[in-house]
Structure formats: C-alpha cells, structure tokens
N, C-alpha and C positions, 0 to 999 in steps of 0.2 A: 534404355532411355537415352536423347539425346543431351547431348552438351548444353544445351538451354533450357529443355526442361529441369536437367542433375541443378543447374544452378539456380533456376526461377525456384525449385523444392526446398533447397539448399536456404536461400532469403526466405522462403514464406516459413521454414523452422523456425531464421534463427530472430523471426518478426515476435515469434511469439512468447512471447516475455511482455512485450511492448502491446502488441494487440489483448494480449488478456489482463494488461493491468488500464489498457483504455475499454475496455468493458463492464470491468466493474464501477471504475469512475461515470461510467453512464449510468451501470447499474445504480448505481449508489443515490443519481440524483433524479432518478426515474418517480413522479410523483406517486405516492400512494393513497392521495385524498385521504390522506387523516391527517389531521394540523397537530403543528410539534412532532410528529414521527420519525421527520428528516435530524432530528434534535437527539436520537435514542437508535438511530440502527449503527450498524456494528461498519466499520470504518475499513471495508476491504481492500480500498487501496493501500492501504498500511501495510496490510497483511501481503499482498502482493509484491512491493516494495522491496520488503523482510525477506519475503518468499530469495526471490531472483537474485537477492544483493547475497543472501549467501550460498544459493547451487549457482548460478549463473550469471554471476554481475558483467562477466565480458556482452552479454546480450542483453543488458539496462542499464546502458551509460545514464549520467546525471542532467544530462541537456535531456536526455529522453522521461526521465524522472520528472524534473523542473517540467519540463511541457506540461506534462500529465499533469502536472500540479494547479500551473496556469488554467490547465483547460478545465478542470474541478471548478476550481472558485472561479470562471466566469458562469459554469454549469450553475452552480449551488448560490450566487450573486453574493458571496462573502468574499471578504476583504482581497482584493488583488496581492497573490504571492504567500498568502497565512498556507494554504494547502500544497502550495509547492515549495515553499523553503522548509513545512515538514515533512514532506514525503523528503527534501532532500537533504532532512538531517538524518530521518532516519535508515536512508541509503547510506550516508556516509559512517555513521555510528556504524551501522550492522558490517560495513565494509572490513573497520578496521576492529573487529571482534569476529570477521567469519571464521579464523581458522578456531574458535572453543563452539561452533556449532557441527562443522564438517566433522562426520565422522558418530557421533556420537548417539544414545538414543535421542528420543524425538523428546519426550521431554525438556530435555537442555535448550533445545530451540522453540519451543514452547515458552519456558521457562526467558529466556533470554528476549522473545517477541513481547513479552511483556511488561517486560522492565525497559525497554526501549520502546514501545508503544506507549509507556506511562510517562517517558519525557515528550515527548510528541503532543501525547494531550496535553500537558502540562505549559511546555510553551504555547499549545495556539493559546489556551486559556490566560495566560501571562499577555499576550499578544492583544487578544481582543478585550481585559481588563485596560491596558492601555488606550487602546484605542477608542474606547466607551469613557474613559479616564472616571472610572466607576470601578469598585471594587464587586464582581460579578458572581456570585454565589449560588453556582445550580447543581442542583445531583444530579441535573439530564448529562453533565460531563462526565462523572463519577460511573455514570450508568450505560455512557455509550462507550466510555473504558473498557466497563467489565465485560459488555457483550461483545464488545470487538476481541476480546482478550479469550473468551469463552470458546466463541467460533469460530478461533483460528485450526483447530483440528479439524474440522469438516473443509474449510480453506485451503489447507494446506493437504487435505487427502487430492481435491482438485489437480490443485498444480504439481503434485507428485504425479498423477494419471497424465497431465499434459506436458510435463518433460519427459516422463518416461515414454510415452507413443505418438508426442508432435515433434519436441525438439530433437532429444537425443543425445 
C-alpha cells in the first residue's frame, strides 16, 4: 500500500468515532410519521458519546462533540446548544471517570452509562423547565431514559464491532 493511501486509511479509522456518532444523530432525527415518537426513542448519541469518551476519547475531542451537538438541535429544532452542552457534559463526566470503566466487565459500564445518562436527561429537563419557565412534567423523559439506558447493550455491541474492525 502506498504512503497516501496508509495515511488516507489511517484518517478514515481514526474518523470513525466522529462519522458513527454523526450517524446516529441523523439517525435519531430521521422522521418516523408517528407524532410524539421523536419524544420516546432511546437517545443514541449519548450512547455514542459514552461509548468513544471511554475506549477512544483521543478520536472524539469536545469541539467534535459540541458540533454534533449543535448539529442535533438544529436537526430536531430544539433549543440551540440543550443537545450539545449534554452530549458535552456527558463527554466530560465519562472523561474523568474512564479509568473505573477500562478494564472491567461490561456491566460497570453499563452501569456507569446510566447514572451519567440520568444526569444528562436531568439537566436538559432542568433546562428546558426553564426555558418554558413552567414546571414541565412528562414520563416521555422518564421513558426515553429508560429506553436509552435499556439499549445501550445492543449499542454498544455495535461500536465494539466498529473499533474492533474499522478503528483499531
């Protein structure tokens, strides 16, 4: 292999952290003509976020988080920056708690995506209580928690297949 493809191979691995967590933020806002459904599915860029900040955070800096974040809530037309100062809380939280997931079984990280996914939901919900300056009481939050928190296993079997045979 030449010197420019070794390195053009080399960028498109170490992209993918960044290309598969802007995939599911597409995914995520992808309509599925049912009204409120957008309100109840399971919040894979979280999961993503989670995923990368503890196998690979040198390949999801927080400018490339924030983006993502940005480019969700112009996707989803919710509040400028709610989706990307959580995705980059929960980058930075998972940052400085990676080394009690490395290493360990899967439950811990399991475990640990959900008690840091339940601040995340917690502040946008804080967030957008404000912003509504209403105190906002839905179990579609409660319920799009627990499905995000549910199908982090099938999630994260994914991105275990794509660092194990894209990144490396």
């Amino acid at each position: 292999m030449s010197g420019i493809a070794q390195h053009l191979d080399l960028w498109a691995r170490n992209m993918m952290p960044a290309v598969t967590t802007m995939f599911l933020a597409l995914l995520n806002v992808v309509p599925l003509g049912l009204p409120g459904i957008s309100d109840v599915t399971p919040v894979v860029t979280m999961m993503a976020v989670f995923y990368w900040s503890v196998y690979r955070p040198d390949l999801l800096p927080a400018v490339v988080v924030f983006a993502l974040g940005l480019i969700q809530d112009i996707l989803l037309g919710s509040p400028i920056g709610l989706m990307a100062l959580t995705l980059l809380a929960i980058h930075g939280v998972t940052l400085t708690q990676r080394q009690a997931f490395l290493g360990k079984p899967f439950f811990v990280a399991w475990l640990g995506f959900a008690v840091i996914s339940a601040g995340g939901f917690m502040f946008m919900w804080i967030i957008t209580c404000v912003l509504a300056a209403d105190l906002l009481l839905t179990p579609a939050v409660l319920f799009q928690f627990i499905l995000t928190t549910v199908s982090f296993p099938l999630a994260a079997w994914v991105f275990v297949r794509v660092h194990r045979y894209l990144v490396r």
